[in-house]
N, C-alpha and C positions, 0 to 999 in steps of 0.2 A: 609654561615652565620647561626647564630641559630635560632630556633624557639621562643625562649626569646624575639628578637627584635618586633614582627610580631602583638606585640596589638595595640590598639586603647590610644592615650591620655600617649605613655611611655614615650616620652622624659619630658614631665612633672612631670611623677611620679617619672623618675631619679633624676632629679634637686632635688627634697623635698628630695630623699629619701639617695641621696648622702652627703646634709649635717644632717640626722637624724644619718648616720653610718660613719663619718669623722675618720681618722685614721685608723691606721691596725689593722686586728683580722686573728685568726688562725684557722683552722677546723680541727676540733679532730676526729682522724681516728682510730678504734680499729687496737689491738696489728695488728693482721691477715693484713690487708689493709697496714700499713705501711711496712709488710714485704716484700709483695708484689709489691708497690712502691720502695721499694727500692732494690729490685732484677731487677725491671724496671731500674731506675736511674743509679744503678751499672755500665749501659753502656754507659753513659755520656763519652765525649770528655774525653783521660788523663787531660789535660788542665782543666779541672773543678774537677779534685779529688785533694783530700788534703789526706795527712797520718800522724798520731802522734805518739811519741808510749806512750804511757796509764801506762806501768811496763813492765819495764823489767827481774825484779826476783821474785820470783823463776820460773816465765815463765811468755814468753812475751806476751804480750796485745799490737794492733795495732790498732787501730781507724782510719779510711776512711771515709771520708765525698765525698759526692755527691752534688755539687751545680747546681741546673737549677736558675742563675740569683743571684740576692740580694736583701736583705734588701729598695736596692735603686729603687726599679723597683716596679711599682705596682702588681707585683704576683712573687710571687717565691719558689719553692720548694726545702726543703734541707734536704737531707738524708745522716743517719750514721748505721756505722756499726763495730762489733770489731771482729778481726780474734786471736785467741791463738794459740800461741805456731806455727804458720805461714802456719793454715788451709787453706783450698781454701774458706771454709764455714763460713759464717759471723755469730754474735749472737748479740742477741741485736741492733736490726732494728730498728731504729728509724724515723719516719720524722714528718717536719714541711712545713705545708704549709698556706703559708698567702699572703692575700689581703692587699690594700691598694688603694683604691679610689683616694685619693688628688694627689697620682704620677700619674694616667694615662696621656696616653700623645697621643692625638688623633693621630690616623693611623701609630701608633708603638706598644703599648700594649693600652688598654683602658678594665677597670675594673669597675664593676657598677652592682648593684644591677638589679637582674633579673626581670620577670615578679612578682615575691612579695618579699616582705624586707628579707626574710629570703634566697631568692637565693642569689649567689654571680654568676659572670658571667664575664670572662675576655679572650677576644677577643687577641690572637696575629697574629698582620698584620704584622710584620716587619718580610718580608723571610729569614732572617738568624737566625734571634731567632727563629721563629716555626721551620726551619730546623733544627738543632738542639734538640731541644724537641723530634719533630717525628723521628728522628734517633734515638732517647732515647725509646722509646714505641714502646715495637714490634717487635725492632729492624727497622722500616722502611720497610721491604720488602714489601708491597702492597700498592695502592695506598693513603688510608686511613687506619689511625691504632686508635687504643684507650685503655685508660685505665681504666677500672673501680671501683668502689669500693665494696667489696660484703656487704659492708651495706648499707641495704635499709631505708631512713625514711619516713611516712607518713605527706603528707603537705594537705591544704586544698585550696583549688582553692579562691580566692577573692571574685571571680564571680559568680562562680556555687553553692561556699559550697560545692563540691566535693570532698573527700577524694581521692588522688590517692598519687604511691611509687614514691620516686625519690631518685638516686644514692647520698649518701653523695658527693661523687668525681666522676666528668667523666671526662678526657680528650680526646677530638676527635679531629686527626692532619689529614690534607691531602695534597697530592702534585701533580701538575699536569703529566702529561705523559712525559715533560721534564724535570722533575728534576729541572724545575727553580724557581719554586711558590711554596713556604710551606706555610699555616696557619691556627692556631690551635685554638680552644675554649676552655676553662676550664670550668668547672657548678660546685657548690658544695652548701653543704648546712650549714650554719651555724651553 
């Protein structure tokens, strides 16, 4: 579980703070982080890529999209990217990643404002959706994998007045020694 959960008086502050932030919002990732995301995502299931083609003359343009989940789901991430003239190397890295409160849907995905309104924090308990994911990061091979963001922002603690850094994006997945229990966290910051 995360360290988000672990204060004094939260489930309180979620309830106020879940309807102050209703609906979905996006976290903007510089150019760099989404490339890197989606050099991660690239290895998502065939089953979740899509390909377009963009132009075909005077050379081709092919667009591949990466889906972790939808719109319908309270978190989902979706990355693209365009190959010319039938590179192996993609340009133009795009991703989107967004919350959405109102879908959580206890002990499947549940999304919710972290220890202060400007965390985002979303929980996936359903073992085949984090399976998934951590096969995406990392590739999976160690027990826990994660993905970070190299942009840092400064937040200030509620309590302390503390300035301290926190990853715009972290995602941390792990799986037990059998392969049979995946489940991941997301943190991001608004």
């Amino acid at each position: 579980m995360t360290t988000f959960l672990k204060f004094g008086a939260v489930s309180i502050f979620f309830i106020l703070s879940m309807a102050s932030f209703a609906g979905s919002f996006e976290i903007k990732l510089t150019d760099l982080d989404q490339s890197n995301l989606t050099s991660d995502l690239s290895k998502i299931d065939v089953r979740y890529i899509t390909s377009e083609v963009v132009q075909e003359a005077p050379y081709s343009i092919v667009k591949k999209t990466y889906s972790y989940l939808d719109d319908s789901h309270p978190f989902y991430i979706q990355c693209s990217e365009k190959f010319i003239n039938f590179s192996t190397v993609g340009t133009e890295k795009k991703c989107v990643v967004s919350f959405n409160y109102e879908l959580s849907q206890s002990g499947v995905i549940e999304a919710h404002d972290g220890f202060i309104p400007e965390a985002a924090v979303t929980q996936i308990k359903d073992s085949e959706m984090a399976r998934m994911l951590y096969k995406t990061i990392g590739n999976g091979v160690t027990p826990t994998v994660f993905f970070s963001s190299s942009e840092m922002v400064k937040l200030t603690h509620p309590s302390t007045g503390k300035s301290f850094p926190a990853f715009r994006l972290r995602i941390d997945c792990k799986r037990d020694s059998g392969y049979k229990e995946f489940s991941c966290v997301v943190g991001a910051i608004k």
